[in-house]
NUDREN-515873 format. One record per residue (C-alpha): x, y, z; residue in one letter. Coordinates in pm, 1 decimal. Example, Ala and Ser with C-alpha at 12.3 -4.5 7.8 and 13.67 -1.06 7.14 Angstrom:
2
+----------+----------+----------+----+
:     east :    north :       up : aa :
+----------+----------+----------+----+
:   1230.0 :   -450.0 :    780.0 :  a :
:   1367.0 :   -106.0 :    714.0 :  s :
+----------+----------+----------+----+
//
This chain:
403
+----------+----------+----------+----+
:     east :    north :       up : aa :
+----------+----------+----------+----+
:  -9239.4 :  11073.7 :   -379.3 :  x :
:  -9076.0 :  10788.7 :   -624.1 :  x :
:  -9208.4 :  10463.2 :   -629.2 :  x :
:  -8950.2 :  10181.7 :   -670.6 :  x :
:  -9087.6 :   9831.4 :   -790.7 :  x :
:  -8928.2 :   9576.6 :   -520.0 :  x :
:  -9148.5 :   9270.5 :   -690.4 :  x :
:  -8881.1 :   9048.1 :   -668.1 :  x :
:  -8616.6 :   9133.2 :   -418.1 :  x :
:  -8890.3 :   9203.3 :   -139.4 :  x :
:  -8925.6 :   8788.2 :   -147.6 :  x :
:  -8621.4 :   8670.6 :   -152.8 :  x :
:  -8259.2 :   8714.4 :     92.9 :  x :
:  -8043.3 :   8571.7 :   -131.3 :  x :
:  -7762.7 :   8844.3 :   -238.7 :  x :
:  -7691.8 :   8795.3 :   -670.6 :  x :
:  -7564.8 :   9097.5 :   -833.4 :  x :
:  -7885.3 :   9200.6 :   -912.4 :  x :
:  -8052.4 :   9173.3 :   -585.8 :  x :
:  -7732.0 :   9287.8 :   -383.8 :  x :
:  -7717.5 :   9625.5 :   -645.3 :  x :
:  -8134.4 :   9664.8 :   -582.2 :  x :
:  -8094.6 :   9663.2 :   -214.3 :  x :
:  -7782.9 :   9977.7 :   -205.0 :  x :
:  -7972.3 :  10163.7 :   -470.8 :  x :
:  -8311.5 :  10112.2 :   -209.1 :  x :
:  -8105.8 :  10307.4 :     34.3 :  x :
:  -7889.4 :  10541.7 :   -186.6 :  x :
:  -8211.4 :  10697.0 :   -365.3 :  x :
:  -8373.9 :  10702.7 :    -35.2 :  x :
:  -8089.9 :  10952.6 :     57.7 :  x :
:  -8180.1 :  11184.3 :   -206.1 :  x :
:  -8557.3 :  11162.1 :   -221.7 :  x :
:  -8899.2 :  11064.8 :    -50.1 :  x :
:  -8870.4 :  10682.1 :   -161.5 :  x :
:  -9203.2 :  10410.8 :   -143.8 :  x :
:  -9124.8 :  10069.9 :   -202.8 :  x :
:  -9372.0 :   9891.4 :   -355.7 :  x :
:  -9438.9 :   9518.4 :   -457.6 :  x :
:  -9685.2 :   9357.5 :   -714.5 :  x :
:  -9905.2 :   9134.1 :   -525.8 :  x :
: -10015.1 :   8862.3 :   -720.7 :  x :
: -10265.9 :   8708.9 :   -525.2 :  x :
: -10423.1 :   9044.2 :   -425.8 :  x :
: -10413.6 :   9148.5 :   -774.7 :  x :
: -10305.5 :   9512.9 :   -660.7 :  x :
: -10017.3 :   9700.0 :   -663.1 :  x :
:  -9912.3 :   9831.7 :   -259.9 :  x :
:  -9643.3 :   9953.9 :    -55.6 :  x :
:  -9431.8 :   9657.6 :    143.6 :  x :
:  -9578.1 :   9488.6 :    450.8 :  x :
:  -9369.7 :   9381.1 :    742.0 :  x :
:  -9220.1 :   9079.8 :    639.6 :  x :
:  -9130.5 :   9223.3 :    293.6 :  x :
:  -8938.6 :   9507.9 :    430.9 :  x :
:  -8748.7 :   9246.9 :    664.0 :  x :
:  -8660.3 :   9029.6 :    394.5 :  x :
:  -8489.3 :   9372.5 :    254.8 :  x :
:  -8359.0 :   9409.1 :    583.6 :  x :
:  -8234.4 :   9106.8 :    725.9 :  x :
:  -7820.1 :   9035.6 :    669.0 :  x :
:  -7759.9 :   8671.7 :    577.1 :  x :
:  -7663.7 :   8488.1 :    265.3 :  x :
:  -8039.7 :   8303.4 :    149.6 :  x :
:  -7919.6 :   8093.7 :    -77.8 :  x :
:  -8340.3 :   8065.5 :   -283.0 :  x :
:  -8279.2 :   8313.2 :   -619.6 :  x :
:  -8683.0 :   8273.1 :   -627.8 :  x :
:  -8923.6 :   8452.8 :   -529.7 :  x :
:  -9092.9 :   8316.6 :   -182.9 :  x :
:  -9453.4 :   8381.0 :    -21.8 :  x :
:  -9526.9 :   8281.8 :    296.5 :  x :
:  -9897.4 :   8043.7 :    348.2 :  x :
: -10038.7 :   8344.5 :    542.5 :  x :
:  -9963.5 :   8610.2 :    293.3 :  x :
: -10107.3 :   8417.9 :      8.3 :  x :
: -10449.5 :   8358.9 :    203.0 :  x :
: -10439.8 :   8771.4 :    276.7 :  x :
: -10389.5 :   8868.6 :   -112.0 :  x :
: -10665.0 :   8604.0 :   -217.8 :  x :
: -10885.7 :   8796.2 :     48.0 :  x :
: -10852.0 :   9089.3 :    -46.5 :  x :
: -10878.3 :   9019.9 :   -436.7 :  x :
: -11239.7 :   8879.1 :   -312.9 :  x :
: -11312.6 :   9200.6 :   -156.6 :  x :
: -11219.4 :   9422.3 :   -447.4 :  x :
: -11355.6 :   9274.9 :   -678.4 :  x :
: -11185.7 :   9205.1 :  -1055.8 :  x :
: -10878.4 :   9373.9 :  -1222.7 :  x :
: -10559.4 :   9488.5 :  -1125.7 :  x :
: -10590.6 :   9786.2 :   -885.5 :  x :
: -10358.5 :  10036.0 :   -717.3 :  x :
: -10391.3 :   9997.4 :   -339.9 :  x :
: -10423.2 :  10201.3 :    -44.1 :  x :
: -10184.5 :  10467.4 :      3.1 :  x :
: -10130.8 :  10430.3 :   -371.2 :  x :
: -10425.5 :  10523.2 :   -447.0 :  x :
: -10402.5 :  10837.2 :   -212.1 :  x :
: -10081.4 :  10915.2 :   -395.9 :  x :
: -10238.8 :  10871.0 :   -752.3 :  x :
: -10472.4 :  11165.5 :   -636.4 :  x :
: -10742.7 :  11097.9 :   -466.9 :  x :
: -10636.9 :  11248.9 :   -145.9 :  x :
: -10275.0 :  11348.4 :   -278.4 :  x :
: -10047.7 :  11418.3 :   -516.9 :  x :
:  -9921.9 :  11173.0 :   -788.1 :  x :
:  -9642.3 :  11004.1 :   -723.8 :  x :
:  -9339.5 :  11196.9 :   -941.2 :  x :
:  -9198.9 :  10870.8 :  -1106.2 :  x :
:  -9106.8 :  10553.6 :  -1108.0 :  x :
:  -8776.0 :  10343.8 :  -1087.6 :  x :
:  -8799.2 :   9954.9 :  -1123.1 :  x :
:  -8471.6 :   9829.1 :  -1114.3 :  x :
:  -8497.4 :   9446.4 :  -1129.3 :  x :
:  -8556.6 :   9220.7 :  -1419.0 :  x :
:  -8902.6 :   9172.3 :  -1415.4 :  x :
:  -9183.2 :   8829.1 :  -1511.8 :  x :
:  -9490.7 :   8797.0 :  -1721.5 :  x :
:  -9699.1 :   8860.3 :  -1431.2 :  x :
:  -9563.4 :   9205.3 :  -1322.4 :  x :
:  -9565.5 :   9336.4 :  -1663.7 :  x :
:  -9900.6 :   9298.3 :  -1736.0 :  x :
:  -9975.7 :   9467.2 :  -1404.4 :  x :
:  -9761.6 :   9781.0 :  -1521.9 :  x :
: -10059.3 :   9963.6 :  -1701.1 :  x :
: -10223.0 :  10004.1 :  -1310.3 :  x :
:  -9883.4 :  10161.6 :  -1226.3 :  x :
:  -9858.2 :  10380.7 :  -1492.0 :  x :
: -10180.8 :  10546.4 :  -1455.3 :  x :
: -10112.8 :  10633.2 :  -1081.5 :  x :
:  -9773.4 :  10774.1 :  -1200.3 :  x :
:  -9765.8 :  11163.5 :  -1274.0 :  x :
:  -9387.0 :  11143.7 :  -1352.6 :  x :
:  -9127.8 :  10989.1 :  -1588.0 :  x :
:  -9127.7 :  10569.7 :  -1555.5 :  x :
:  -8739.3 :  10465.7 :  -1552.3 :  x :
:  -8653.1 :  10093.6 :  -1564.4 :  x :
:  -8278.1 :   9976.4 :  -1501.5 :  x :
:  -8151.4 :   9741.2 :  -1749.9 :  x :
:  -7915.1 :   9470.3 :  -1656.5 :  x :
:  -7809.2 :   9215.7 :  -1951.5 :  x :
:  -7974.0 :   8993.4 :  -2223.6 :  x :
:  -7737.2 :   8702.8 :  -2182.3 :  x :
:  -8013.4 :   8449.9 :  -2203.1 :  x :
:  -8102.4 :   8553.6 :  -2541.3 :  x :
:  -7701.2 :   8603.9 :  -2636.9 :  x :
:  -7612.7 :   8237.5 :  -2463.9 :  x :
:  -7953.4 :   8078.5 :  -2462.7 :  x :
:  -7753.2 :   7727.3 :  -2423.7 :  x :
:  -7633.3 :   7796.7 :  -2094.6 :  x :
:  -7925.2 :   8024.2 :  -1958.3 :  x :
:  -8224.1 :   7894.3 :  -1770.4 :  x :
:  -8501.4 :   7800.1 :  -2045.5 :  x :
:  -8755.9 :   7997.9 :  -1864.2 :  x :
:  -8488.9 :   8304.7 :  -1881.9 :  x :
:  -8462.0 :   8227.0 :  -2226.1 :  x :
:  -8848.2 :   8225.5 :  -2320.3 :  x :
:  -8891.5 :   8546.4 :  -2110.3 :  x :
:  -8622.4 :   8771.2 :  -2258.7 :  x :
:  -8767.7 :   8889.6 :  -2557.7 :  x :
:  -9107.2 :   8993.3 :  -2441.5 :  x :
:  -8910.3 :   9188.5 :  -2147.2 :  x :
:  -8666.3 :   9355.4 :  -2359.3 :  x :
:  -8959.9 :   9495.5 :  -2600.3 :  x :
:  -9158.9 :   9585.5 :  -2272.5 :  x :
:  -8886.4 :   9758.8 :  -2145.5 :  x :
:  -8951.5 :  10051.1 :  -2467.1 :  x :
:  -9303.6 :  10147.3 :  -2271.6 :  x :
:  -9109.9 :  10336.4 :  -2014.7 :  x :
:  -8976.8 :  10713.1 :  -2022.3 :  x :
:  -8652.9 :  10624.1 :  -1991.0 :  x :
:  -8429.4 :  10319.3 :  -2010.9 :  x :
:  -8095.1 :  10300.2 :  -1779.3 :  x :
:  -7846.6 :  10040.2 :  -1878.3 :  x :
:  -7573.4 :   9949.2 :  -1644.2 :  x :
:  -7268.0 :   9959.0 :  -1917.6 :  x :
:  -7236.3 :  10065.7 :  -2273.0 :  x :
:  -7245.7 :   9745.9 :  -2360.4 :  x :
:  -7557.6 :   9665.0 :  -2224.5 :  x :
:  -7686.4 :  10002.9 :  -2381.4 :  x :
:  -7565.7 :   9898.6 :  -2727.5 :  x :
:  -7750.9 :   9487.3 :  -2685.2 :  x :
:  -8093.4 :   9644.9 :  -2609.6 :  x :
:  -8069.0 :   9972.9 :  -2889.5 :  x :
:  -8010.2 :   9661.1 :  -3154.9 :  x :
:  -8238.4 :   9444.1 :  -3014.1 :  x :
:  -8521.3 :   9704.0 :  -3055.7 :  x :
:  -8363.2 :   9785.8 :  -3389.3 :  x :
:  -8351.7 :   9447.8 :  -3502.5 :  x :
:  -8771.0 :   9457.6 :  -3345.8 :  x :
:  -8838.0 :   9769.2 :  -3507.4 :  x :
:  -8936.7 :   9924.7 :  -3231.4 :  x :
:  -9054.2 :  10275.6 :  -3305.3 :  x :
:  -9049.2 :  10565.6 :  -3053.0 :  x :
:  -8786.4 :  10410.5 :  -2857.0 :  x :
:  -8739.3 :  10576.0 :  -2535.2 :  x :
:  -8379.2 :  10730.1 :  -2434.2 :  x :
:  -8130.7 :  10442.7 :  -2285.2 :  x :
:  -7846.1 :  10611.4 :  -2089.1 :  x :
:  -7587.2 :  10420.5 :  -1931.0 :  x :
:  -7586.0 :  10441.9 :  -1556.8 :  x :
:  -7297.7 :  10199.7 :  -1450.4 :  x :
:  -7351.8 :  10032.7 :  -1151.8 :  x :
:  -7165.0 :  10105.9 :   -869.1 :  x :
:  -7075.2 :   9920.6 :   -540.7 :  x :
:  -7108.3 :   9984.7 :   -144.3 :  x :
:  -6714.4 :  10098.0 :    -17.1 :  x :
:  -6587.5 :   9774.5 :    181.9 :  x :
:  -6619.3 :   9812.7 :    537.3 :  x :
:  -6264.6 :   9825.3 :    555.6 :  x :
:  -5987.3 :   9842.8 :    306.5 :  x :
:  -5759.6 :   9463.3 :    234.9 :  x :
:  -5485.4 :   9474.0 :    481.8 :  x :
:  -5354.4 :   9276.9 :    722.3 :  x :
:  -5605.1 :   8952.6 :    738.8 :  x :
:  -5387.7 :   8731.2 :    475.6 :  x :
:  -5333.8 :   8447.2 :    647.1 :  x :
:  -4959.4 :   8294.0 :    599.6 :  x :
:  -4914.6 :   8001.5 :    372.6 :  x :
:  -4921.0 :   7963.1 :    -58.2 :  x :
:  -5114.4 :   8233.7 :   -275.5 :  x :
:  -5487.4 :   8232.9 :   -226.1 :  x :
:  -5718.0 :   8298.2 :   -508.4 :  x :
:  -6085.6 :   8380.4 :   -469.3 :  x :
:  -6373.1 :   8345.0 :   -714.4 :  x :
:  -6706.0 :   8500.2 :   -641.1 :  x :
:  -6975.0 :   8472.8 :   -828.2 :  x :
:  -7318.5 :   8253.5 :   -825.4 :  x :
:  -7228.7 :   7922.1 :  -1023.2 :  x :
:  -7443.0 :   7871.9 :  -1345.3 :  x :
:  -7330.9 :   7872.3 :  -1682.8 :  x :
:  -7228.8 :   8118.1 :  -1791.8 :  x :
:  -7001.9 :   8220.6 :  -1558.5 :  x :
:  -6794.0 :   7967.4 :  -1698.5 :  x :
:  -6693.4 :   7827.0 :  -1318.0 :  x :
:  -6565.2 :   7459.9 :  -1525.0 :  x :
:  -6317.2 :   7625.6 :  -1711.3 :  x :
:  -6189.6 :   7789.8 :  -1409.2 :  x :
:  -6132.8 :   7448.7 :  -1250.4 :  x :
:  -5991.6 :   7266.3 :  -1535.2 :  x :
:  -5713.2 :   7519.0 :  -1543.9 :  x :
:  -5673.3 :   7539.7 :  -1194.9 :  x :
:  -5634.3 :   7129.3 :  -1186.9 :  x :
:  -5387.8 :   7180.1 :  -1410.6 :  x :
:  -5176.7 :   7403.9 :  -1252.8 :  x :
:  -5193.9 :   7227.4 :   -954.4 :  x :
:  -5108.6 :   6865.8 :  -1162.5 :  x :
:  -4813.1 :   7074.6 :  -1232.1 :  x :
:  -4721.1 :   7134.8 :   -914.4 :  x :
:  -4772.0 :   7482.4 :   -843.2 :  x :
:  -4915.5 :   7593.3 :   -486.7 :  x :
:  -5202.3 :   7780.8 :   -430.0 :  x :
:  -5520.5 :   7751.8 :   -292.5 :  x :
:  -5899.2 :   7833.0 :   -473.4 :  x :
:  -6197.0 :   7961.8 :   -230.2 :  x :
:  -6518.7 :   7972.3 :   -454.4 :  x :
:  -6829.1 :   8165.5 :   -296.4 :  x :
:  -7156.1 :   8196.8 :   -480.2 :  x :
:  -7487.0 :   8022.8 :   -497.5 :  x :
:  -7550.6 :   7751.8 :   -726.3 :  x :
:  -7801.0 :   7789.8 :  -1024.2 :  x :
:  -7970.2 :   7475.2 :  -1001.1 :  x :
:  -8012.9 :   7417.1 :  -1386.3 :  x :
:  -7685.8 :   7498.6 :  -1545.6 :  x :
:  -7451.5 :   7556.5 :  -1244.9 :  x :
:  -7500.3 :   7195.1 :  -1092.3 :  x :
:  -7193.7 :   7038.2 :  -1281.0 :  x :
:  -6947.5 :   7308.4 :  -1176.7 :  x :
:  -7034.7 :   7249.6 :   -798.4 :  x :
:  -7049.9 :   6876.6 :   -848.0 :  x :
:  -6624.1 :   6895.1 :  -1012.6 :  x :
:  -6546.8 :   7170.1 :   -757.3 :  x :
:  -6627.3 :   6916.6 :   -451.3 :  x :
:  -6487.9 :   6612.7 :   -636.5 :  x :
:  -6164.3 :   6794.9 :   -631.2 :  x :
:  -6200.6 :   6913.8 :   -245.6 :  x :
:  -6274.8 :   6520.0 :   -174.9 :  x :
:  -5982.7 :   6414.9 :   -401.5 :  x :
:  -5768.6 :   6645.7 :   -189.1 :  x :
:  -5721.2 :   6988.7 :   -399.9 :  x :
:  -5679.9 :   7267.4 :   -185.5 :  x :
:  -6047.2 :   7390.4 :   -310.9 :  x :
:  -6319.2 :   7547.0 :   -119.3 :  x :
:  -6673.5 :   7606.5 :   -170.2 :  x :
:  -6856.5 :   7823.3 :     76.6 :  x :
:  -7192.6 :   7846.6 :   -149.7 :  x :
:  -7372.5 :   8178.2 :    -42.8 :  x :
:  -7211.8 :   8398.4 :    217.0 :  x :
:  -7321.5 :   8695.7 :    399.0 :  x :
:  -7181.0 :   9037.7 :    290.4 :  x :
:  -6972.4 :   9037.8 :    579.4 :  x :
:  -6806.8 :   8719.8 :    532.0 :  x :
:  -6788.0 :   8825.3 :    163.1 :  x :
:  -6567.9 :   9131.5 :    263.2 :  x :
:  -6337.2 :   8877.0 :    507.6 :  x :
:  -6294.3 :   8635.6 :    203.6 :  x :
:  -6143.6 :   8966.4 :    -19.7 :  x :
:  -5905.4 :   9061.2 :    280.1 :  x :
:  -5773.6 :   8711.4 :    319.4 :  x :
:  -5695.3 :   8630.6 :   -111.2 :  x :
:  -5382.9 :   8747.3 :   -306.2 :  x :
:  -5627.6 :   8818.8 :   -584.9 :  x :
:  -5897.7 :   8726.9 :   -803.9 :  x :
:  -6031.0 :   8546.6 :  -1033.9 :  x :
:  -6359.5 :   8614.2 :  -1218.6 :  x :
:  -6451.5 :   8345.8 :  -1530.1 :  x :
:  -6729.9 :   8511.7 :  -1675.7 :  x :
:  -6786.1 :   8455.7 :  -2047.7 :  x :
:  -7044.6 :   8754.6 :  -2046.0 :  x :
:  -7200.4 :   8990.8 :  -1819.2 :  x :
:  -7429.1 :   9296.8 :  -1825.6 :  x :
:  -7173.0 :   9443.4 :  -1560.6 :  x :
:  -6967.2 :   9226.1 :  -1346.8 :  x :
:  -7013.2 :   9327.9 :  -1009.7 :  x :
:  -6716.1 :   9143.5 :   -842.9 :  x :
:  -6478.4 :   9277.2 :  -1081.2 :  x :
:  -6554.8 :   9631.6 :   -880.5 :  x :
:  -6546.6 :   9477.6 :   -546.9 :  x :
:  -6236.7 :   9288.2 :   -591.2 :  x :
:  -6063.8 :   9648.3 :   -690.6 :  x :
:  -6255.7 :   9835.5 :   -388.2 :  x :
:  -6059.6 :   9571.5 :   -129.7 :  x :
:  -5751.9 :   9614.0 :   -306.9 :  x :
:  -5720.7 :   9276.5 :   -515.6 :  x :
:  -5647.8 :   9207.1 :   -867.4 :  x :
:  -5875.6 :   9073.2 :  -1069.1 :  x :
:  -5819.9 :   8827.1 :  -1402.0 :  x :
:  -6117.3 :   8853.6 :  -1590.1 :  x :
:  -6231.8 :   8868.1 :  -1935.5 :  x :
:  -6120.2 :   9192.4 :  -2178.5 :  x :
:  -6465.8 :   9178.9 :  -2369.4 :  x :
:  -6796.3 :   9329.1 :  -2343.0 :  x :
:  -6880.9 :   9477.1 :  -1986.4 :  x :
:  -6615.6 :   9293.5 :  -1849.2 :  x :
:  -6358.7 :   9492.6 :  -1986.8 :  x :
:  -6545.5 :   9796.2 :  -1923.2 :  x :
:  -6478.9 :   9708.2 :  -1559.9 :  x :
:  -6118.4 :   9633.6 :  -1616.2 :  x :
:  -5999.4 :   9968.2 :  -1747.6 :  x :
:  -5986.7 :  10154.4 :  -1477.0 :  x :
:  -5674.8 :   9971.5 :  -1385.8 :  x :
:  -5590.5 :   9669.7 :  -1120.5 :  x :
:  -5698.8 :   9401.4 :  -1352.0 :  x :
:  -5543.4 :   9155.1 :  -1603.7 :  x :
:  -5810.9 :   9126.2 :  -1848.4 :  x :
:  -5783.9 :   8827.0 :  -2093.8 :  x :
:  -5897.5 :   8750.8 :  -2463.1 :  x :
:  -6007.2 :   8411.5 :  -2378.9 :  x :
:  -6139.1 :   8272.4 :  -2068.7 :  x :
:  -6109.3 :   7869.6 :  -2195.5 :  x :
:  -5906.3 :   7696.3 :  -1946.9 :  x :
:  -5516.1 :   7713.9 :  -2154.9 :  x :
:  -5627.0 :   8081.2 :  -2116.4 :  x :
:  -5734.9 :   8154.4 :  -1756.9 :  x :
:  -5404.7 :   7889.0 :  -1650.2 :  x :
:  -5185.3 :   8122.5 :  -1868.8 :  x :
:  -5334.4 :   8392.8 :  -1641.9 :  x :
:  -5341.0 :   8235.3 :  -1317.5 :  x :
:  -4974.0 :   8118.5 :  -1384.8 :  x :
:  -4869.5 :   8506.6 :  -1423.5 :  x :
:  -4974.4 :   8634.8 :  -1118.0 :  x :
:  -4884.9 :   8315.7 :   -925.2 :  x :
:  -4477.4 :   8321.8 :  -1068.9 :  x :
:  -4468.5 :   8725.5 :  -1122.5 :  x :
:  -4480.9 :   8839.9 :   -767.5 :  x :
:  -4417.2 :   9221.6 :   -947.5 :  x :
:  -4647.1 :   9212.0 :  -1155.3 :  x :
:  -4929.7 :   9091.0 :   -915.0 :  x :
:  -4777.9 :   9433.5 :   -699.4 :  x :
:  -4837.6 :   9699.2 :   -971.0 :  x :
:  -5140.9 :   9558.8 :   -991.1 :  x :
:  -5232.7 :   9577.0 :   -629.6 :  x :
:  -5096.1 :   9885.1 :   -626.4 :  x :
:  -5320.9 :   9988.6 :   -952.2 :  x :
:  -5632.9 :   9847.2 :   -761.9 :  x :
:  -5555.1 :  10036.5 :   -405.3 :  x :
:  -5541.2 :  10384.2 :   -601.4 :  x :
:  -5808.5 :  10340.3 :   -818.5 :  x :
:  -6124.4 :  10508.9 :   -707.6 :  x :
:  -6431.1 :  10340.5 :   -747.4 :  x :
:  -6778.1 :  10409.9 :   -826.9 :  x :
:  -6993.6 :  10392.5 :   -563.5 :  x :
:  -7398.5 :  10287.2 :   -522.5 :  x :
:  -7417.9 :  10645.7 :   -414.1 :  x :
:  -7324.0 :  10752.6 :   -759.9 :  x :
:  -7540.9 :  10547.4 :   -887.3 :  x :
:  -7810.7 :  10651.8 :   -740.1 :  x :
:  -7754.4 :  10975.7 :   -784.5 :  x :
:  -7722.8 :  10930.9 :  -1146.2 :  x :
:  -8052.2 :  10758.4 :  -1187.2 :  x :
:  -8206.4 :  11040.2 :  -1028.4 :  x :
:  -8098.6 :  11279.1 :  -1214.9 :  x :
:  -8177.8 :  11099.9 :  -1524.1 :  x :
:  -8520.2 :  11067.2 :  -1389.7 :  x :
:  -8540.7 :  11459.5 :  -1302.9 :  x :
:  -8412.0 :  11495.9 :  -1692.3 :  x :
:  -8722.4 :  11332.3 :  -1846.0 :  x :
:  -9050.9 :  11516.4 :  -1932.1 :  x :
:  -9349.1 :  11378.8 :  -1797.7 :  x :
:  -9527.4 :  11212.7 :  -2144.5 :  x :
:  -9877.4 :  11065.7 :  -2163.8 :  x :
:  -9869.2 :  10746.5 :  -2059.7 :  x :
:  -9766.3 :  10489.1 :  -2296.6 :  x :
+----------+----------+----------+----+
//
C-alpha cells in the first residue's frame, strides 16, 4: 500500500493546476498500486485515511471557485473530540496505525503531491515513522520566492521553509527541468547537505474527452485564455494588447476562464469586465467545470496563455491535446511545454509583445494551420505517464532510516 497526502485537495473543489493534476494522479497511481488517501487532520491532531465528505469533495465534478482549504462545523467538533480522547501529540490513526505494524504491514511509501503549510509539515515526523518505504514529494514551482511582488505574502513567507523541508524526503520529483534546476540551487544556495535525488517527472494531462472538431461556432477568430487570474499570470498585459488590437480594428473575440486570486488577480478581473461593459467582445466565465473547460477548447481558433513564469503550465498541454495553438512564453517551463510543436512561443509576454503575437495568428491564416496541424499530431503526455513515472521512481529508491 502507498499512502498519498490529500491535506489540501480533500477540502477544497476548486480545479487550479495543482489540484486538477492531484486529482488524475489520485486515480492514475491507483491503477498501478493499492493507493490510501490520507489527510492531516488538524483538529484531531492525527494523521487518517479520508472520511466521506473528503472523498466527495475529490469526487464531485463542478468548478468551486474557494482555492482554500474548507472544514465543515461538524467535522471540526469530531477532530477536537477525538484529540480529547487521545490525549497530546500528533498520532497516526486507525487503520494507519494497523498499517504502521501493529496488526499489518508498513505502508511501502509515500507520495504527497501538493504544496504543503506549516501545519502539515510539522505533522510529517508521525508519517514518517509509520512509513516502511521511500517518502516522495512532487515539486511544483517557487514562483513566490522568484516574483515575491506579485505572489500572495503568505506564499511568499512560506516558500522557503517548504523548499528546505522538501530535502527530508527520499526522493524529490519536480514537474520540469526547470523546476528541478530552482530547487537544486535553492538548496545549494541553503547549503543543504545530503540532498535527496530530484528527478523530473513532467506532468502530464487527462486526453480530452473528445478531440477539437466541429463545435467552432461561425463568426471572427476566437481566442481563449485559461488560467486562474493572479499575478503572475500576467492576465493585464494580455488585455492591454488585446484593447489594442481591437482599437485598431481587428475582429476577434477573447473568452477568459479561471478563478480569480483574490490578492493579486483582482485588477485583471476588474479591466477584463470594464471592457465587457464598455462593449469589447470579452468574456469572463471565472471557474468552469472540466467539461465546460473541454467545450471552451473545441469552440476557440487558438490560445493564448500570458504567463510570465510557471513550474509547468498546464494549459499549454491541454490547448495542444484539443488541437489548438498556443502563444505562450519561450522561457523557463513554458518553453519546455512549447517544444514539442503547435505553439508560438514568445521572448516577451509585455503587451507590444503578446499583440505582435496575437496579430500573427489573427492575419496569417497559414501559419495558424501548420500550427494546428503541429498541435493535432503531436502526442501528448498523459497523467497516466505520470503516474507511472512517479512510481517507478518511488520503486527506484532504497528504503533509508528515517530522516
Amino acid at each position: 500500500m502507498i499512502l498519498i497526502d490529500l491535506s489540501h485537495t480533500s477540502h477544497t473543489r476548486a480545479r487550479t493546476g495543482i489540484q486538477r493534476v492531484v486529482r488524475s494522479l489520485l486515480d492514475e497511481c491507483g491503477a498501478l498500486a493499492p493507493l490510501a488517501p490520507i489527510t492531516w487532520d488538524p483538529y484531531a491532531g492525527e494523521w487518517r485515511e479520508l472520511a466521506g465528505w473528503e472523498r466527495k469533495n475529490l469526487q464531485t465534478p463542478g468548478a468551486g471557485s474557494k482555492r482554500s482549504a474548507s472544514w465543515p462545523t461538524s467535522a471540526r467538533w469530531t477532530g477536537r473530540w477525538r484529540a480529547w480522547r487521545r490525549g497530546a501529540g500528533p498520532a497516526v490513526a486507525g487503520a494507519l496505525n494497523d498499517a504502521a505494524g501493529r496488526s499489518g504491514p508498513a505502508p511501502r511509501g509515500l507520495l504527497v503531491p501538493e504544496f504543503f503549510g506549516d501545519s502539515t509539515a510539522k505533522a510529517f515526523p508521525a508519517l514518517f515513522a509509520a512509513v516502511g518505504g521511500p517518502k516522495i514529494a512532487v515539486f511544483h514551482d517557487a514562483i513566490a520566492l522568484q516574483m515575491p511582488e506579485i505572489s500572495p505574502p503568505k506564499t511568499v513567507a512560506r516558500t522557503p521553509a517548504y523548499l528546505l523541508e522538501l530535502a527530508r524526503f527520499d526522493g524529490v520529483a519536480a514537474v520540469s527541468e526547470d523546476s528541478r534546476q530552482t530547487l537544486l540551487d535553492f538548496w545549494a544556495w541553503a547549503g543543504v547537505a545530503n540532498a535527496p535525488p530530484v528527478r523530473t517527472v513532467p506532468n502530464g494531462i487527462r486526453p480530452p474527452a473528445r478531440h477539437a472538431g466541429g463545435d467552432r461556432p461561425p463568426g471572427p477568430p476566437r481566442i481563449l485564455c485559461v488560467g486562474t487570474l493572479e499575478g503572475r499570470k500576467n492576465h493585464l498585459s494580455l488585455l492591454e494588447a488585446c484593447q489594442e488590437l481591437w482599437s485598431r480594428g481587428a475582429e476577434f473575440s477573447l473568452r477568459l476562464v479561471g478563478t480569480v486570486q483574490a490578492e493579486t488577480g483582482a485588477a485583471a478581473r476588474d479591466r477584463a469586465l470594464a471592457l465587457a461593459a464598455a462593449g469589447r467582445p470579452l468574456q469572463f466565465d471565472g471557474a468552469l467545470s472540466d467539461q465546460d473547460v473541454d467545450s471552451a477548447y473545441q469552440k476557440c481558433d487558438f490560445t493564448v496563455y500570458p504567463s510570465l513564469m510557471e513550474g509547468f503550465g498546464l494549459p499549454v498541454l491541454e490547448s495542444v491535446a484539443h488541437g489548438k495553438p498556443c502563444i505562450c512564453s519561450a522561457r523557463g517551463a513554458l518553453g519546455e511545454a512549447a517544444r514539442g510543436g503547435g505553439c508560438l512561443a514568445i521572448d516577451d509576454v509585455n503587451p507590444a509583445g503578446l499583440a505582435r503575437a496575437l496579430s500573427r495568428l489573427l492575419e496569417s491564416p497559414g501559419e495558424l494551420a501548420r500550427l494546428v496541424a503541429e498541435a493535432s499530431s503531436r502526442p501528448v503526455r498523459t497523467a497516466a505517464d505520470q503516474a507511472r513515472d512517479l512510481i517507478d521512481f518511488l520503486a527506484s529508491l532504497s528504503s533509508p532510516a528515517q530522516k
